[in-house]
N, C-alpha and C positions, 0 to 999 in steps of 0.2 A: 493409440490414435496418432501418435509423436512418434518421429525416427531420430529425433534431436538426442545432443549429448550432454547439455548443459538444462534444458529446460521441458520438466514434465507437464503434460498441459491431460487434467482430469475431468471431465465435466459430468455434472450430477446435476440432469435433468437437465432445469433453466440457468443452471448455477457450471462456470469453469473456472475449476482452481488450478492457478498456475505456478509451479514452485520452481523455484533456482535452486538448480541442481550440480551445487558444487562443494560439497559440506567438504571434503578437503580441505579447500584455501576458503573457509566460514562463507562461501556461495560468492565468495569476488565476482565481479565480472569482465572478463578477459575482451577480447574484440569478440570472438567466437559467440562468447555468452550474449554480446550486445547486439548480436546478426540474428542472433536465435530468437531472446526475445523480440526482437521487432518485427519478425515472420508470425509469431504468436499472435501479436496482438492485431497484425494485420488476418490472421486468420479467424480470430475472436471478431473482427468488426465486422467480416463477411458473413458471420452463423446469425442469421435472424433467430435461433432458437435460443442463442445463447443471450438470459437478459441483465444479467450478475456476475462479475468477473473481483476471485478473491487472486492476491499475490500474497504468496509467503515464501521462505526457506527450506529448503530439506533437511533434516535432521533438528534437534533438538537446540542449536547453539547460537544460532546466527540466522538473521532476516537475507543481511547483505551487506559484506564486511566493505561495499563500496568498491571503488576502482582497483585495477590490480596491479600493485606498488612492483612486483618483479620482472614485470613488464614497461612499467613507466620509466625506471631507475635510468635506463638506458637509452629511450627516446629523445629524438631534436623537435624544437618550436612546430614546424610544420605538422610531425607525425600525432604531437599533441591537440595542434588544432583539428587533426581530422578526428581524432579517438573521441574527443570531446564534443567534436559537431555529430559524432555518429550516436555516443551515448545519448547526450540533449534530445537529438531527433526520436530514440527511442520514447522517451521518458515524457518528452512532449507529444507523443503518440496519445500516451497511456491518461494522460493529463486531457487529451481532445479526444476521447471513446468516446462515440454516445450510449455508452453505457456505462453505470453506475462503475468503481472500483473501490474495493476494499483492501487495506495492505492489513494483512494480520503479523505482525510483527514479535516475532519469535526471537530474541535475543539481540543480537547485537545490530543494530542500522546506522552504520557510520559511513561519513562520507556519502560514496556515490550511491548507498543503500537508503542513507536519510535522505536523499535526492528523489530516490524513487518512490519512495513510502509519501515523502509530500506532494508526488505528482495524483496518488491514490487519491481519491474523494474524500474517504472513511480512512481513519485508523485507528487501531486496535491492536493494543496492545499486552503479549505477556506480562505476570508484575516482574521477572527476570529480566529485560528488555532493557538495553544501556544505546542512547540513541546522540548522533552526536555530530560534528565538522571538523573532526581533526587535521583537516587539509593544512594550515599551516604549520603543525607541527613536523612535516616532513618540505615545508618551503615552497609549496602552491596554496592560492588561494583552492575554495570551490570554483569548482570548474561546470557542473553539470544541472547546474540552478541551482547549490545553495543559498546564492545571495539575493538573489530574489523571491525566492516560493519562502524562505524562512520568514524573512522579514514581514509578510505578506502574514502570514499564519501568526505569528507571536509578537510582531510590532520589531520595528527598528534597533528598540536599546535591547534589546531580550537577542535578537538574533545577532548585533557584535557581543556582546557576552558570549554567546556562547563559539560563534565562530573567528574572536580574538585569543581568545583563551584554548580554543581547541579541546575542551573538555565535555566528556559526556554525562548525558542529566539520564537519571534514571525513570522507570519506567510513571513512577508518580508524578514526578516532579513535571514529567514530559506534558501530564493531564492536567498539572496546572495550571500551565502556560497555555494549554491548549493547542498543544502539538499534535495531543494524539488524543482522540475520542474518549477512551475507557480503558481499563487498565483490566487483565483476568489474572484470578490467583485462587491458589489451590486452597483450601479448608478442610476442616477435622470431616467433614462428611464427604469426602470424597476417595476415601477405599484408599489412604495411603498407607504405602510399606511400613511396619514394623520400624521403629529407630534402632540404628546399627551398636550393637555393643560400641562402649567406649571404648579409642585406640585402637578399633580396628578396621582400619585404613580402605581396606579392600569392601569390605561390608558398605562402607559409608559409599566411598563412589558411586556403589551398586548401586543403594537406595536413592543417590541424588540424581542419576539417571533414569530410575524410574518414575519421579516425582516429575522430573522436568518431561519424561513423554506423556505423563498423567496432565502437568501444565499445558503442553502442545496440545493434546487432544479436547482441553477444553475452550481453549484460545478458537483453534477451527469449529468444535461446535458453536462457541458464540458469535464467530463470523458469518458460517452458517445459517442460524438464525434472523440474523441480522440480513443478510439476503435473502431469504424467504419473508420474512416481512416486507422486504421494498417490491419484491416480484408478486406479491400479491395486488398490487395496486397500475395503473395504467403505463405498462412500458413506454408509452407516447410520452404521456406526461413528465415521466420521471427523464426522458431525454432531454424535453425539450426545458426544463426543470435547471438539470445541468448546465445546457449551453447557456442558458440565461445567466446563472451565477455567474461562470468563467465569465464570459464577456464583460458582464456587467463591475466584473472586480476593476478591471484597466478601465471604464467608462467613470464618463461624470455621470452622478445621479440623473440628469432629465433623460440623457443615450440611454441609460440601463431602463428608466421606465417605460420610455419608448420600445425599446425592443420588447419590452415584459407583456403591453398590449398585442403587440404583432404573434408573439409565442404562444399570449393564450388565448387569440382569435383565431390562430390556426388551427388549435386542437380542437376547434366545433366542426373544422373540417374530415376531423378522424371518427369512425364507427367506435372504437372503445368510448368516447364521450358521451354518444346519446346512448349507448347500451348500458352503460353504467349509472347515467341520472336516471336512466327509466326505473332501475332494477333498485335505485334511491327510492324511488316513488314509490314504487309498487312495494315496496318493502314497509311503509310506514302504512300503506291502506291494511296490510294484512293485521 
């Protein structure tokens, strides 16, 4: 469907999953990658068919190793302010879809990754998944909204923890705090490989990379699923569902309830509303 180089865009059915395609440099994102996705997601908001949009990474290792440090090393004040107004813009795209986002978070979302995964609605996380702000470890703050969507999500003292320190929490620690939704992890009933004789190096790799694409593959199914449950229910609704929380986050309480009545007087304006109370009714005469 995609002639892109960095970003594959899949769609299954009601459902597009779109992955960052750059398992090289753990799916960085380059300007290239940040042109790309932004064309995605403007193509995504034009598919009335499309009513669930999941983002992950390619390969086994990495969501989105964030910004690309061999690119920045070298840039001046100015070229930063555009790289950063162009990522933001993306990320703030993905943040105002009116449709649902789910970041399935496969490995590592640092930086400009953990930027993106918090612009997502939902996240879901692998239990391998090391998520984190190491921006001043290399002598920039976040650049791309960590200091605000974090703080937002996990409270104030929780978000300088973690982006004073520049350390990454892992993928429980993340569901703690309440970063990230859920956490998937493999179990004895899930068909894994034989443990590798002791000491033998080569064996062991083998099997940890087929455990981690057995991990991958259960992570998307539970994303998946998780999309098919919300698409089962009023696409109208669940938009206008959305805009009312975002909005309502930056409003004082009386703004957010005020908008709450205009959002759900509108939806008796939409056919999905009366088709669905009817089919309430009629469903309890039976």
């Amino acid at each position: 469907m995609s002639t892109m180089k960095y970003i594959q865009l899949e769609p299954q059915g009601d459902i597009a999953i779109v992955k960052i395609n750059r398992p090289e440099a753990l799916n960085a994102m380059n300007t290239d990658l940040v042109s790309e996705l932004s064309r995605t997601i403007d193509i995504l908001a034009a598919d009335d068919t499309v009513k669930v949009v999941i983002i992950t990474g390619a390969g086994e290792r990495s969501f989105c190793a964030g910004a690309d440090i061999s690119y920045m090393v070298n840039i001046d004040p100015m070229q930063a302010e555009k790289y950063a107004t162009s990522a933001q813009g993306v990320i703030n795209k993905i943040e105002r879809l009116d449709k649902p986002v789910i970041a399935a978070v496969n490995g590592f979302a640092l930086g400009g990754g953990c930027e993106l995964a918090m612009a997502c609605d939902i996240r879901i996380a692998s239990s391998n998944a090391k998520i984190g702000q190491p921006e001043v470890t290399i002598g920039i703050p976040p650049g791309w909204g960590g200091t605000q969507r974090l703080m937002r999500l996990v409270g104030p003292a929780k978000a300088k923890e973690m982006i004073f320190t520049g350390k990454m929490v892992t993928a429980d620690e993340a569901a703690q705090i309440g970063l990230v939704n859920k956490v998937v992890s493999v179990g004895t009933g899930d068909n894994l490989p034989a443990e590798a004789p002791k000491g033998d190096a080569a064996k062991e790799k083998e099997r940890a990379a087929e455990v981690a694409k057995i991990l991958n593959r259960k992570l998307m199914d539970e994303c998946l699923a998780l999309a098919r449950e919300i698409t089962k229910n009023s696409f109208n609704a669940v938009k206008v569902s959305k805009m009312l929380i975002n909005r309502g986050m930056d409003s004082d309480l009386e703004t957010g309830l005020r908008l709450e009545i205009y959002g759900w007087a509108l939806c008796f304006a939409h056919e999905d509303r009366q088709k669905m109370m009817s089919a309430f009714l009629n469903k309890g005469k039976k």
